[in-house]
Structures are given as C-alpha cells and as structure tokens.
C-alpha positions in Angstrom: 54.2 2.8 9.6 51.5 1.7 6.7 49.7 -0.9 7.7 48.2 -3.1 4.9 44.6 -4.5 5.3 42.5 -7.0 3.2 40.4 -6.0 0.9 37.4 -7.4 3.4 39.2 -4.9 6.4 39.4 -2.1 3.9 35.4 -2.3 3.1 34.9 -2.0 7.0 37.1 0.9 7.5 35.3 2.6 4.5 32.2 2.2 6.4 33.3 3.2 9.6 35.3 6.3 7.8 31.7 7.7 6.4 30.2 7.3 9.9 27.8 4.4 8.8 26.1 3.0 11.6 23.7 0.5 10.3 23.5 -1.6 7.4 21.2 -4.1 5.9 22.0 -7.6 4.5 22.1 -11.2 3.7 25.2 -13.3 3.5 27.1 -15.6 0.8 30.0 -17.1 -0.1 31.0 -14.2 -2.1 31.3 -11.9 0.4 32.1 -14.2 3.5 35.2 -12.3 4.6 33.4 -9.3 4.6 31.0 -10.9 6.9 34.1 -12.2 8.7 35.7 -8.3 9.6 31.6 -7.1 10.3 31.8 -9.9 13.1 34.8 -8.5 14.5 34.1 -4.9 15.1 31.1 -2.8 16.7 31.0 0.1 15.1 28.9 -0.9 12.2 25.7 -2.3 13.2 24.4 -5.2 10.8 20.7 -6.3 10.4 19.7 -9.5 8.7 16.9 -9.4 6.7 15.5 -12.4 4.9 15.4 -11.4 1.3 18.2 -8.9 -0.1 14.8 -7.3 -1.6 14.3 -6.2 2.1 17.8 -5.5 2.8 17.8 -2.4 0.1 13.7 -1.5 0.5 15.2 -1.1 4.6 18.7 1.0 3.7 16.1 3.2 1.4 13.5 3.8 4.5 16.4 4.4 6.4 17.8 6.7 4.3 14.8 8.8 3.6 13.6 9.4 7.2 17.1 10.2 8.5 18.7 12.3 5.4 21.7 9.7 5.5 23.2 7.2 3.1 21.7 3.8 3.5 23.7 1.0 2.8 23.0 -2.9 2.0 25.6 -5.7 1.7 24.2 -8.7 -1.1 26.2 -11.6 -2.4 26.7 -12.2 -5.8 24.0 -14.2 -8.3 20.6 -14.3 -7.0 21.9 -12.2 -3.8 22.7 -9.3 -6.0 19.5 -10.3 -8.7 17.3 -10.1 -5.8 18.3 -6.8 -4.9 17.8 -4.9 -8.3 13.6 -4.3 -7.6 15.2 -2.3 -4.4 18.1 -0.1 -6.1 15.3 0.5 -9.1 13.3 1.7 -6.1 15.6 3.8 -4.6 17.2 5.1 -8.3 13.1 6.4 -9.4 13.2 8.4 -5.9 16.4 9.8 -6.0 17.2 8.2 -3.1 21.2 8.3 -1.8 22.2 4.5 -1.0 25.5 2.4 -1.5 24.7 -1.3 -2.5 27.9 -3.2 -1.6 27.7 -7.0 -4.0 30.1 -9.7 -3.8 31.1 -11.5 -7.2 32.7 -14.3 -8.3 36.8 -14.2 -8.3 38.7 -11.9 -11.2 39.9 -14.9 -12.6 36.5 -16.5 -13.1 34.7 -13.7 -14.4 32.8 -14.0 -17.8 33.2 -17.8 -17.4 29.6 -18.8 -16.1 30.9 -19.2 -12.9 28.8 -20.4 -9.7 26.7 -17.7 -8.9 28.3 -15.0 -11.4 25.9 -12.9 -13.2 27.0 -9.2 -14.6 26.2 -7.3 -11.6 27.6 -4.0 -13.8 25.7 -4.8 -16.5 22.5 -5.7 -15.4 22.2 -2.4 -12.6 23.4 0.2 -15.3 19.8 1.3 -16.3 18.7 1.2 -12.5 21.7 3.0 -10.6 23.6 6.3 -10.7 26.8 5.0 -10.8 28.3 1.4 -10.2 32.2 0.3 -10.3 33.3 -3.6 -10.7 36.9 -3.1 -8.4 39.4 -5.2 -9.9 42.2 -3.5 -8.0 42.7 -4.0 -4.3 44.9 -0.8 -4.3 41.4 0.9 -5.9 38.8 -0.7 -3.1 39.5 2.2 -0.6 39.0 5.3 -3.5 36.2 3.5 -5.0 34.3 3.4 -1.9 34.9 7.0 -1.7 33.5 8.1 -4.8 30.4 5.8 -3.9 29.6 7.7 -1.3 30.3 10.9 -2.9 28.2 10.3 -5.9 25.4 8.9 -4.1 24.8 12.4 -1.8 25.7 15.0 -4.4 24.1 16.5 -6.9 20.5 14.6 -7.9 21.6 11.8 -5.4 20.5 8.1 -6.3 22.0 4.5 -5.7 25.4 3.6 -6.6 26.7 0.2 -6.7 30.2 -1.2 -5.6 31.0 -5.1 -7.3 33.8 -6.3 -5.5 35.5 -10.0 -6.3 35.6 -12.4 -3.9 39.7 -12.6 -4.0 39.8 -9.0 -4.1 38.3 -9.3 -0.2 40.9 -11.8 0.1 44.3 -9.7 -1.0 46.1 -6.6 0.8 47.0 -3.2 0.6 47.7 -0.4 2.8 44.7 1.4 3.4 44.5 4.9 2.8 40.9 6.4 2.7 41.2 10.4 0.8 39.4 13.0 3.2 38.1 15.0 0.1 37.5 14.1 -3.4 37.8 15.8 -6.6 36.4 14.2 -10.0 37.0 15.7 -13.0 34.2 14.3 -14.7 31.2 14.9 -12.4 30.8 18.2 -10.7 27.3 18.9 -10.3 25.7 22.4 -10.2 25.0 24.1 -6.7 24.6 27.4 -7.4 22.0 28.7 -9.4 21.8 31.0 -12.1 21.8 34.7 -10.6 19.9 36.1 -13.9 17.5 33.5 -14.6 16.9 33.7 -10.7 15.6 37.6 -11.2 13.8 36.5 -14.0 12.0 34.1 -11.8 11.3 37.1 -9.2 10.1 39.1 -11.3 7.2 37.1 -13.2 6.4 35.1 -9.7 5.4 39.0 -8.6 3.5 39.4 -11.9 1.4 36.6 -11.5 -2.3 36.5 -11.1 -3.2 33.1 -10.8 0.1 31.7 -9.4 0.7 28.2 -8.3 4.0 26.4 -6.0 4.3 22.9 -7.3 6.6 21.1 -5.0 8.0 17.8 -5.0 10.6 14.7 -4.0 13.5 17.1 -4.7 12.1 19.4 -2.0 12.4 16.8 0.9 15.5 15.1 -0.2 17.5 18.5 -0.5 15.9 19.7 3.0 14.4 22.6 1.4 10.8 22.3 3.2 11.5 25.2 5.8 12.8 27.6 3.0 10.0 26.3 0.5 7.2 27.4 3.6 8.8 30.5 3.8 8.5 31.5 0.5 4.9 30.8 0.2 3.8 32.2 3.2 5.9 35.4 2.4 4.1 35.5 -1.0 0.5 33.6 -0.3 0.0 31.9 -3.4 -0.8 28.0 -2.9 0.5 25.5 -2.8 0.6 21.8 -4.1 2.6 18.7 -3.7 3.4 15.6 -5.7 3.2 12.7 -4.0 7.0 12.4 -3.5 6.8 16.0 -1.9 4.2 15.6 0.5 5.7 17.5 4.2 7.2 20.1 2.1 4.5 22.4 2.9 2.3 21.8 6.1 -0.5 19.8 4.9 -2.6 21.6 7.6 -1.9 24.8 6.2 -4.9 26.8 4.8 -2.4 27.6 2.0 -2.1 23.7 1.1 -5.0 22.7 -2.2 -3.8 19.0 -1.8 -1.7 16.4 -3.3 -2.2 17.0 -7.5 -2.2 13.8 -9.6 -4.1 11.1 -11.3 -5.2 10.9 -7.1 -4.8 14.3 -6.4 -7.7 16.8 -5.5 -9.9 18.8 -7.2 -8.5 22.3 -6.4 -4.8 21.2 -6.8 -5.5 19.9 -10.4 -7.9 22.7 -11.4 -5.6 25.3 -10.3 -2.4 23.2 -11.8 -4.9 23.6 -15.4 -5.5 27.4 -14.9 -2.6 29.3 -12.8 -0.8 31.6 -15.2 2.4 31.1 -13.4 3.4 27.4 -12.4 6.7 27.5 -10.0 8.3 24.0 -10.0 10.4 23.2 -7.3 12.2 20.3 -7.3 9.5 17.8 -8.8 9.8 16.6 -12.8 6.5 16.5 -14.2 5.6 12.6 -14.7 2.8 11.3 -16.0 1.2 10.4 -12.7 0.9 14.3 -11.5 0.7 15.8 -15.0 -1.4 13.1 -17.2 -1.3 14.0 -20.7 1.6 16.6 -21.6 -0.8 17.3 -24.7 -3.0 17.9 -22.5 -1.6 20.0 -19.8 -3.0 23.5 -18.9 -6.3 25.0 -20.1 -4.9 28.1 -20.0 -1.9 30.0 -21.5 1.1 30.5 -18.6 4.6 30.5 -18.0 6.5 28.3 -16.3 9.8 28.8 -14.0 11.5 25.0 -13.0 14.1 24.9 -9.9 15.8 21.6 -9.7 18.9 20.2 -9.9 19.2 17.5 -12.4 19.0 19.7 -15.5 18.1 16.3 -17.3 14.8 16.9 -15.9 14.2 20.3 -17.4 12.0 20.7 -20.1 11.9 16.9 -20.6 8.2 16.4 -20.6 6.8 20.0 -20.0 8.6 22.9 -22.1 9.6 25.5 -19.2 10.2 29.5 -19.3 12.4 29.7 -16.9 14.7 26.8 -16.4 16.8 27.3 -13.1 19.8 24.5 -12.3 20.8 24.4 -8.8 20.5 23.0 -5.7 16.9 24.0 -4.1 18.0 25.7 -1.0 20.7 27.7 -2.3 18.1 29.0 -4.8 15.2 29.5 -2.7 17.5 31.4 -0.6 18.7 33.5 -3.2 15.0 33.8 -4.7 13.8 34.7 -1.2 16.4 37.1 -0.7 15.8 38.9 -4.0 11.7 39.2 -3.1 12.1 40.1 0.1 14.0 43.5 -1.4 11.3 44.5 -3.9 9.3 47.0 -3.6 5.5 46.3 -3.2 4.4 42.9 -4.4 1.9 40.5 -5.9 -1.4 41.8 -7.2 -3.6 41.6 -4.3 -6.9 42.2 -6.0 -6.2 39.7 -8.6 -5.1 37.1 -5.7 -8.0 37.6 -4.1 -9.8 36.7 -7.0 -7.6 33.4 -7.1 -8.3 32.2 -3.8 -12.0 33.1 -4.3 -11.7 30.7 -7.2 -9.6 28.3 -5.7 -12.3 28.1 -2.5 -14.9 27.5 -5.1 -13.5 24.3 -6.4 -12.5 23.3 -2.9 -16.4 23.2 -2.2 -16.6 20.2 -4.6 -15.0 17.7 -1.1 -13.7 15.6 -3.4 -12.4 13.5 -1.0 -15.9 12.7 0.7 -17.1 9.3 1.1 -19.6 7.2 3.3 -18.8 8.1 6.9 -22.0 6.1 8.0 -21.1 2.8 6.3 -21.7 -0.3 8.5 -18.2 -1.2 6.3 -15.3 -0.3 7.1 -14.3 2.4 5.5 -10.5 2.4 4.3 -10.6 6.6 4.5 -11.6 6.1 8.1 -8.8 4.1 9.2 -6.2 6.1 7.6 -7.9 9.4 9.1 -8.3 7.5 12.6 -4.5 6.7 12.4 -3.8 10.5 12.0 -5.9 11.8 14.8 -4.8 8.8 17.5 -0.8 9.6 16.2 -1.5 13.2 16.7 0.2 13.6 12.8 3.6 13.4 14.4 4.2 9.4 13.2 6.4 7.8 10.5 4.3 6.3 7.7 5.7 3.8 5.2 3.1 2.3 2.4 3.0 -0.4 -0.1 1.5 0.5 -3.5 -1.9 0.3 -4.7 -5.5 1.9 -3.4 -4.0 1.9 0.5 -0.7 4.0 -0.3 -3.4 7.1 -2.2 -5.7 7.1 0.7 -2.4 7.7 3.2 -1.6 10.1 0.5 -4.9 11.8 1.1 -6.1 11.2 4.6 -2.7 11.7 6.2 -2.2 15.4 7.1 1.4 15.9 6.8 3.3 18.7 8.3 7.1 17.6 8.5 9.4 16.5 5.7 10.7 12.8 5.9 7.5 11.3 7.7 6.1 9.9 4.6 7.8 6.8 3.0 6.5 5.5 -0.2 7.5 3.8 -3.6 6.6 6.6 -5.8 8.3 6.3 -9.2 8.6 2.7 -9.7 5.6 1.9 -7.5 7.2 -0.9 -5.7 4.3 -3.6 -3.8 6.4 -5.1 -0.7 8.1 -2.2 0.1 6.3 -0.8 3.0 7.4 -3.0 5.9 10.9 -3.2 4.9 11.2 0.5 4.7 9.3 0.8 8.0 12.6 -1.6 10.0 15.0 0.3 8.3 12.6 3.9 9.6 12.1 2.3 13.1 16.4 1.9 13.3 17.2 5.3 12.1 14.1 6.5 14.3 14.5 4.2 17.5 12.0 6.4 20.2 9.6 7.6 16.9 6.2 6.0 15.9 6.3 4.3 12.9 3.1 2.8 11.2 2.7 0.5 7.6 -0.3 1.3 5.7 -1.0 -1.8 3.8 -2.9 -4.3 1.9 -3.3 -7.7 1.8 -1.8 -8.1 -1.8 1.6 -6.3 -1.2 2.2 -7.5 2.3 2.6 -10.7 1.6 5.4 -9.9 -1.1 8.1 -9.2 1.7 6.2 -10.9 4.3 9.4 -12.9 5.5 10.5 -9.8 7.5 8.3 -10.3 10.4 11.2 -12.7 11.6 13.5 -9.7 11.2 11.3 -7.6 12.9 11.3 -10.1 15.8 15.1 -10.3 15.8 15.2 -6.7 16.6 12.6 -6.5 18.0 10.9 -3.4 15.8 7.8 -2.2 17.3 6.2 -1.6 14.1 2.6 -1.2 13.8 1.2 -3.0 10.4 -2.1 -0.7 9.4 -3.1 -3.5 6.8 -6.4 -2.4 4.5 -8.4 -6.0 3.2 -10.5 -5.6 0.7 -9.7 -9.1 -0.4 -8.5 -8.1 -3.8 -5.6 -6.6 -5.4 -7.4 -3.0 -4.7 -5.8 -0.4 -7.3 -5.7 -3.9 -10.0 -9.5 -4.2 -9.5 -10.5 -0.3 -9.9 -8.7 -0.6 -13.0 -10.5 -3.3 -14.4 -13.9 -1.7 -13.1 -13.6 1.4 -14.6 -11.6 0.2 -18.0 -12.1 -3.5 -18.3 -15.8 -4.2 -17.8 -15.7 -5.4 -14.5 -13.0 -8.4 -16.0 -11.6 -9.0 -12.6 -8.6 -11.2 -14.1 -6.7 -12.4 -11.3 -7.0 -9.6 -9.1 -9.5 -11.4 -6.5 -7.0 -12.8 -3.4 -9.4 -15.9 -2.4 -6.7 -17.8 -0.5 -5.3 -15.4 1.4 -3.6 -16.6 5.1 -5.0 -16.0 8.3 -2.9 -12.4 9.0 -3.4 -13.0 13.1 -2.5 -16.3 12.9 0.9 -15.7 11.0 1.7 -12.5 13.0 1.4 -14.2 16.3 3.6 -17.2 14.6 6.6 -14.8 14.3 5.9 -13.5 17.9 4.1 -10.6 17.1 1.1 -9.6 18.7 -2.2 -9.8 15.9 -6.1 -7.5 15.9 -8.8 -8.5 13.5 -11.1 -5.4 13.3 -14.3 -5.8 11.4 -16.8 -2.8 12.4 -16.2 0.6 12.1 -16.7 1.6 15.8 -13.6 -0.6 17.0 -11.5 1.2 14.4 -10.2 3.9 17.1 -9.8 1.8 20.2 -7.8 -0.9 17.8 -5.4 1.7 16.9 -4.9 3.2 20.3 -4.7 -0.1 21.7 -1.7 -0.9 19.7 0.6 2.2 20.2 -0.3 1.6 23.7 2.2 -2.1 23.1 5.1 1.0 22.6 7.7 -2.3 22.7 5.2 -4.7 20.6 4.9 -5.0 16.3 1.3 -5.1 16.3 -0.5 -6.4 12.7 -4.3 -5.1 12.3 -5.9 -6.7 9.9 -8.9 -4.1 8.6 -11.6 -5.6 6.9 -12.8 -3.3 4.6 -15.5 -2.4 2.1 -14.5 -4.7 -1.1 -16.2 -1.8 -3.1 -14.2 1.0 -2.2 -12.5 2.9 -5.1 -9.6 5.8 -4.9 -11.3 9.4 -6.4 -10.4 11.7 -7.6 -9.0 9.4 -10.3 -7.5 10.9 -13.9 -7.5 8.5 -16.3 -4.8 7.5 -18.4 -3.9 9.7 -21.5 -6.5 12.7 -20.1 -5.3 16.1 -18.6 -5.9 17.0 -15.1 -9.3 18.7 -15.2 -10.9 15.2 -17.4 -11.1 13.8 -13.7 -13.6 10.9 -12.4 -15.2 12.1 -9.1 -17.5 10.3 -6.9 
C-alpha cells in the first residue's frame, strides 16, 4: 500500500535514502516543516551553525576530508543570500555538495514577497545545477538528480529551491534507485588512442614534468598518480588544490608551483619539454601570464574530466577526457608493457638541473629571529602532529605558508579556499572536518583578519563540543593585503592595518574554550603540544608574529613563472 508523505517527510527520506548522516544549517520560516520531520527522526544528524555562511563553508570541509556529499539546509531571503559566498566556494573547487533553500509559497512567487529573493537566479553563475520544485510529485526525483549531479562527472554544488507549501502538500513517495538523464552523461572513459599518444611522448621526454592538481584528490586518484611517477621518476609538482597527491616528503616532490610556489617547481614548469597535466586547469595563480608561459618549446598532454577545461587557457597537445583513475590506469597499464623506457642519461641531466635550482632554499627565512616567525609555527605544527593532522586555512599570507611548511603525504588532509579564495572559511571547514573525522586531529591555520569573519562559530563549536585547535598567525594587519601594497603600492597601507582587534584569549574563553597567547619563539613548541595534549578541548593560540613577514617566492601579477621575487 503507497503511503503518501509531505513534501517536508519526502526531503528526509531523500536524505536518509543517500545515506546522509550529517547536515549543516540554520532555520526559518521557510523551511520550518522541514525542521519539524529533522526533529522527529535520528538518522540525520543536524548541526547548527550561526551564519548559513558557516553552514555551507562546514558541508564543504566535510565533504572534502571524507570524499562524501555535504549537505546544508538555508531558508529563504537572507538565509539562502548568506549562503551564496559558501556554494561559490565549493563551485571554484569542484567540490560535491547539495544546498537544500526554503522559498516563499508558489503562489507568492515573483511578488516581493517576505523574504523572497530568486534563489535560481541569483546561484546560476555559482552552482552546477539548481532546480526551483514546483511539483510535490517532482520533490523525490529532483532530490535524486541533485545528488547525482553533484558526484558525477566534474562534481560541484547543486542547489534544490523548494516552496514553503510544497513542504506543506503530499504525495506518495517513491525515491528511483538508478537515474538516467538524457541530457548529462559525463565522460568516464578516456580516449584509448589519445591515451597511447600520451605514452608514447611521456617516454620520449627529456625534461619531463607531472603537474597535479584538485582533480587528483577529488577523483581519489593520489595512489595511482604516485604510482605512475615512481614507475617513471620524473617529478613532480602540485597546485595548491592538489597538494597530498604526491607525498610531499618524497625526494621526487619540487614543491607547490604558483605565484607562491618554489623555485624548482616553477623553473622546471618554464623548461620541461613535456608537461603531463593531471587533473589541474591552468589558472592564473599557478600559471601567471599564459603569454608568458614556458621558456622553452614543449608539448603538453592534459587528463581531466571537464573537457571545458581543456585548452581554455593553455593550448594542449594531447587533450585526454576522462575520469583520472580510469586513465591513469589505462596509461599505467600501457607503460608498464613497453619495452625499455625514458632516456636515462637525459633524466639524469634533468634531476642534475632540477637539484641545482633546488640549492637556491627558496623557502629560507630567519630561524634566529627574536620574532616569531610565522614559517616556524607552521613547521612546529608539522613536526609535533607528526604530518598525520587535518589542516583547514583561511586565505591570505597564513594559508601559503601551510601550503609551504606543511609536508603533506595523504590526499584529503589539506582544506583550503583555493579558487575563490574565501577569508572565513577555515574554522567552519575545520567543524564540518572534525564531524566527518571524529578521533582525527584537526588544526586551523589562521589570521587575525579572516578569523573574525566567521567568528560566531566558536558557539557551534561549543555545542558540539569540537576539539578544534585554532593555529591563528598575528601580524596585526591584513597580511597578504599589506605585501601587496608593499611591493606595488609604495608602502600605501590603505586599510589593511587591524588596530582594534579583540582580545583572542578573552573571547575564546567567553565561548568556553580554552585560550594561549604565545609571544617568543621558544614557547612555540611546548604551546602546540600543550594543546593537543586538551584531545577533548578547542584550543585558540594566538601567535604574535613578525608584522614584517612577507610570503616568497612571490610571481607577480601579469609575469611568467621564472620573473619570481625571492628573498
């Protein structure tokens, strides 16, 4: 016998039918009844944040560290307004949520209704898909294809409007098992041909280079990726999206590349004569200048899965569609059968190159500074973590030196706001991390500016009772703001000095928490050890550092990767 549901009931089934655990939230009129049927059942668990900023920024952390969909649940208006810096977020990174909004009843759409904006309309540019259900009969289906669309293919947010009545009416629920769309039927396999091509000139290379990024982790292609360049020893490079791809403590590893990147990674990007993309996109930040890209002639072979991507900044040789592990498999497969192999003699010669520019330490800076040192915290936080922690950042100077300092070895333990460059982000990301990684370590590297923008969650973090750890780096100004107006603006510092900021111990131990103020360099260790010793505490440390300190390598806007500024 059919049993008919509401339209609330049928949203919770959904959920419950795709195995969602956890979601992330804020309630409103629009979507009380939905609220109503989460109150009544236990298999989704619900966390209230206090900004629906924080409730998408947590379902993406979530997401990223746990390779599942994240979810959030926003009313309509400024519930759903506030959450469009989070799905623009998640939509730059790829990253596979369902945003769930409430909105004003059918009948009172388009007429200015209280709290009504165009929820369709104003996500469009930032999502990968949204629907506006109008239907009741359509809820169950649409909620389907959210989910499917989100995971498939280049994955990315996707956005379900449902009306207030709509929650409100009934039909007999009936959720599909399998989906078929006519319209969207993304590529898996890759080209078999254009695969052999790729063999073939990745073994006639001389001065080959693996460029890795975001598409790596998201696919979970980092144990084929290390494969592959182990079996071939060329090195290897990741963006900043793709850092865990490739050990980072691996000898093979030059470095992040990138306006922040390192010496070798850039120089080597400039001068390889075979470039093998894997799933990364070429933006400005790791490429600079296209004009300006490569000092040397080359060929270039591009896995990835969006073919949108391909060739849309940097013309490619070898453009290969696909999902990355079914073509690294296929690639790997196909090398493994050849006979003989790269040039030794000439990859010698690369290496021998490639050590040379390593020489330069571009990454050194004042280890004997009565300051402290941001570079030293960050590398302190690695060797006391053992490299085995989750790390979420904001954005600015503090997320490159995590970038930099952080050695990491495993996909999914870095968490960062790379496309859009979201400030606030960190902490939220770090709740939603900490839920989908209850037993793991999970540390927020910081700064005083972006903190403060989703501050609020320190009362979510106390409802929960998230043992976060809040790595925060002071330098009393909005860090990455003020290089730029040092090294561009003739020292202009418009409006990027913080001279009223709060008292960070204070207003942790206000929400519970437990707050250090660490000032000298030598307390830098114990400070950090002392708080992942407080395994069921959020601990803030506040890190005064040097005001001075400035993020090298930098390329500057407009140049090519080998114009870089070094200290």
């Amino acid at each position: 016998m059919s049993v008919e549901l509401t339209g609330a009931e049928i949203t919770i089934r959904c959920l419950q039918e795709e195995g969602v655990e956890c979601i992330f939230g804020y309630p409103g009129g629009a979507v009380l009844f939905i609220y109503d049927e989460l109150f009544k059942q236990d298999k989704v668990r619900h966390i209230l944040v206090r900004h629906e900023q924080a409730a998408v920024h947590a379902a993406d952390g979530y997401s990223r560290s746990s390779n599942k969909i994240g979810v959030a649940l926003v009313t309509s208006g400024p519930g759903v307004t506030n959450a469009v810096t989070g799905i623009a977020t998640a939509y730059m990174d790829s990253i596979p949520l369902v945003i769930i909004s409430g909105q004003v009843p059918t009948n009172a759409i388009g007429l200015d209704a209280f709290q009504e904006v165009d929820t369709v309309g104003i996500t469009r540019p930032c999502v990968k898909h949204n629907f506006l259900v109008s239907d009741i009969n359509e809820l169950a289906v649409t909620m389907k294809k959210a989910f499917y669309i989100a995971s498939t293919g280049r994955p990315g947010p996707v956005l379900v409007d449902i009306p207030k009545d709509v929650t409100q009416q009934k039909a007999v629920f009936d959720y599909p098992d399998k989906l078929s769309m006519r319209s969207y039927n993304p590529v898996v396999k890759g080209n078999a041909k254009q695969i052999k091509k790729a063999a073939d000139l990745i073994l006639s290379a001389k001065r080959p280079v693996v460029y890795t990024g975001g598409g790596v982790i998201l696919s979970d292609a980092a144990k084929l990726l290390t494969e592959l360049t182990k079996m071939l020893n060329y090195p290897c490079t990741n963006t900043l999206m793709g850092l865990g791809g490739f050990p980072a403590t691996d000898k093979q590893f030059i470095g992040m590349l990138g306006m922040h990147g390192t010496y070798e990674a850039n120089m080597a990007m400039q001068y390889c004569d075979v470039l093998i993309a894997v799933g990364a996109r070429f933006d400005d930040r790791v490429i600079g200048n296209p004009k300006h890209f490569s000092n040397e002639n080359r060929k270039i072979i591009h896995i990835d899965i969006d073919p949108s991507s391909i060739s849309k900044r940097v013309k490619v040789d070898i453009p290969i569609v696909g999902n990355v592990p079914d073509v690294l498999k296929e690639l790997i497969r196909l090398l493994k059968n050849v006979e003989g192999g790269p040039d030794q003699n000439a990859l010698r010669e690369w290496w021998n190159q490639i050590d040379l520019w390593r020489a330069r330490d571009c990454l050194k800076y004042d280890r004997a500074s009565s300051i402290i040192k941001p570079q030293m915290v960050v590398e302190k936080l690695y060797e006391v973590t053992k490299g085995d922690a989750f790390i979420t950042s904001d954005v600015g100077q503090h997320q490159m030196w995590a970038a930099q300092f952080y050695k990491f070895d495993k996909p999914r333990r870095w968490i960062n706001s790379g496309g859009l460059g979201t400030m606030g982000f960190g902490m939220p990301a770090a709740m939603g991390v900490q839920l989908a990684n209850p037993k793991a370590k999970v540390a927020c590297v910081t700064g005083e500016a972006s903190i403060q923008m989703c501050i609020q969650e320190l009362s979510t973090c106390k409802q929960y009772k998230l043992p976060l750890k809040i790595v925060n780096l002071n330098n009393r100004y909005m860090g990455m703001v003020r290089q730029w107006q040092e090294f561009f603006h003739g020292n202009r510092y418009s409006e990027s000095y913080m001279d009223a900021l709060p008292d960070f111990i204070k207003l942790a131990e206000s929400y519970g928490h437990v707050g250090m103020k660490i000032e000298q360099p030598e307390d830098i260790e114990s400070a950090l050890k002392e708080a992942f010793k407080l395994k069921d505490r959020l601990v803030f440390l506040d890190f005064i550092t040097d005001q001075t300190e400035n993020v090298f390598p930098m390329v500057p806007g407009g140049k090519g990767l080998s114009e870089m500024i070094l200290v």
